[in-house]
N, C-alpha and C positions, 0 to 999 in steps of 0.2 A: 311347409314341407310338401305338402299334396300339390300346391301350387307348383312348387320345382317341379316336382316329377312329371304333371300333366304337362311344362313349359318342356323341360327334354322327354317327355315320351311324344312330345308333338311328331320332331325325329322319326321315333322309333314307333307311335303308334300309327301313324300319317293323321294328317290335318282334316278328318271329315268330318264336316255337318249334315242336320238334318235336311238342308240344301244339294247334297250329296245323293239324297235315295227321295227324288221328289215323289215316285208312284209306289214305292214299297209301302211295305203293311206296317211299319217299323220303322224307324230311325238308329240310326249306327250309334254303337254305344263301347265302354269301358266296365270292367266287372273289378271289382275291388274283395278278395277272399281276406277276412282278418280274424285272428284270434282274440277269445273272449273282449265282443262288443257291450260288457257292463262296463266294463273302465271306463275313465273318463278319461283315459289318452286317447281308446279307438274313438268315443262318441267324437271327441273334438274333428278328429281323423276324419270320420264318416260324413260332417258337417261339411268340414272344408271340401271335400269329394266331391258330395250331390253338388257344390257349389259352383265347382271348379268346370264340372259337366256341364251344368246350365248354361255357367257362362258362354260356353263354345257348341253348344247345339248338340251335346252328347247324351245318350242316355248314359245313366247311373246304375251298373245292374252290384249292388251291394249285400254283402251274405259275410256275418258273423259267427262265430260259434258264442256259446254259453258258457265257457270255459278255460281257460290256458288248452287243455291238451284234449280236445273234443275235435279230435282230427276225422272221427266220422262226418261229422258237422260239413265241414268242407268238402268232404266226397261227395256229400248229399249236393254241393253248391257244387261242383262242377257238374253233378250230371242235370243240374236244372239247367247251368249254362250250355249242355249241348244239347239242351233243345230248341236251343234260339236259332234262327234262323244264318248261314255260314256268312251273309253278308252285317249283320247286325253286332257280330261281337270283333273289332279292334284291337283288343289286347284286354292283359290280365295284370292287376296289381296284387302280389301274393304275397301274405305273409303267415308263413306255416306254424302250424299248432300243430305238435306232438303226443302221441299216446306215453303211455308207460313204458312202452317197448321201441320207443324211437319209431313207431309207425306216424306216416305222415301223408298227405294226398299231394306231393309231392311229382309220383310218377303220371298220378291221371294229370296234376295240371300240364303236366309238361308235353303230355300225351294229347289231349286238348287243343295247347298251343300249337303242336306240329301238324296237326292234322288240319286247322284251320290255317297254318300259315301267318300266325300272330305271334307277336312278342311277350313278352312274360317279364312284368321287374318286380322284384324280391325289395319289400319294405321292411324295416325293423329287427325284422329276425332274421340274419344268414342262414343258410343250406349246407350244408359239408361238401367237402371235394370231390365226393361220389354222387351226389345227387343230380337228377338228372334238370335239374335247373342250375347246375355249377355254373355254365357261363352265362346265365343273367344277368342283367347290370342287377346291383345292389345298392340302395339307399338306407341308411342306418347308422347305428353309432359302432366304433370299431371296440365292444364291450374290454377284450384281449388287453388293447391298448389303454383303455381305460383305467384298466388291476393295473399296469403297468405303471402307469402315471403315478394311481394311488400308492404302490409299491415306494417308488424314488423319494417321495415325501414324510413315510415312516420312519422314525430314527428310536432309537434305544429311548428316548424320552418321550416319543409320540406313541400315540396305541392306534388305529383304528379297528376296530369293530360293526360290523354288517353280517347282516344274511337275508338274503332274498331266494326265493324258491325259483323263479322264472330265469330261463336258459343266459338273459342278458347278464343277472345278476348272480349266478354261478359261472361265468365268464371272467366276471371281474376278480370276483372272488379268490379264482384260483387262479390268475395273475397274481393276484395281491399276496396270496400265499404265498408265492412260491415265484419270484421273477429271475427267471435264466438268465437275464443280460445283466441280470447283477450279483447273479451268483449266492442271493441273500433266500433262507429259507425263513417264514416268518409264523 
């Protein structure tokens, strides 16, 4: 997946190497913001990342939270990222961690990317219609569609049963509960 995204963020974050900034203090780099890096989704994630960066002469500037919803965590990673130097950071791959109150570092990245004139792509977790990264491109699973899926396949003689705490997995859920295009409440 990180490999897609770094092949079309080539696009959107332009093609520089460290070939690029021969007398800088620094080499141009990509910042990857992810929620709780114990998992072993993000480790994989963050693997493919640094990797994906080497390949093409990028720095890897990587910052996880501890957490699902340790959205301070990320504020802290954006204001380390704006003390990189304005030629140094390319763009931001962001995947937001929410507090208990739907707070999220959401407005600084976005705030961030405008300022430096970079792009910003949203991995794994979508944003809401209001957020100020609404028109990001988005990489991820369409969870919505997912409930949906799981929905069509239930029958009076099938059961399924899940719960999951993380925003994907209450996505699905309450598709799966409740699918409007079919009118079925379950």
């Amino acid at each position: 997946m990180i490999a897609a995204i770094l092949f079309c963020g080539a696009a959107v974050f332009t093609s520089c190497t460290k070939e690029d900034n021969p007398g800088g203090v620094s080499s141009s780099g990509i910042a990857m913001i992810v929620k709780d890096g114990k998992i072993d989704y993000w480790r994989q994630i963050e693997t493919a990342f640094r990797d994906a960066c080497q390949e093409r002469g990028l720095e890897a500037y990587y910052y996880a939270t501890t957490a699902e919803n340790a959205y301070e965590e990320q504020l802290a990673a954006v204001e380390e990222l704006r003390k990189l130097d304005n030629n140094q950071l390319k763009g931001i791959i962001f995947s937001p961690s929410y507090g208990e109150n739907g707070e999220s570092a959401e407005a600084e990245v976005a705030a961030l990317a405008q300022e430096r004139g970079i792009p910003v792509i949203i991995l794994d977790s979508p944003v809401s219609a209001g957020s100020p990264l609404a028109s990001s491109p988005y990489f991820g699973t369409d969870s919505t569609a997912a409930g949906k899926a799981m929905a069509e396949k239930v029958t009076a003689d099938k059961v399924a049963v899940f719960a999951m705490a993380n925003s994907p997995g209450v996505e699905r859920a309450e598709a799966l509960a409740f699918d409007k295009t079919l009118g079925v409440g379950i």
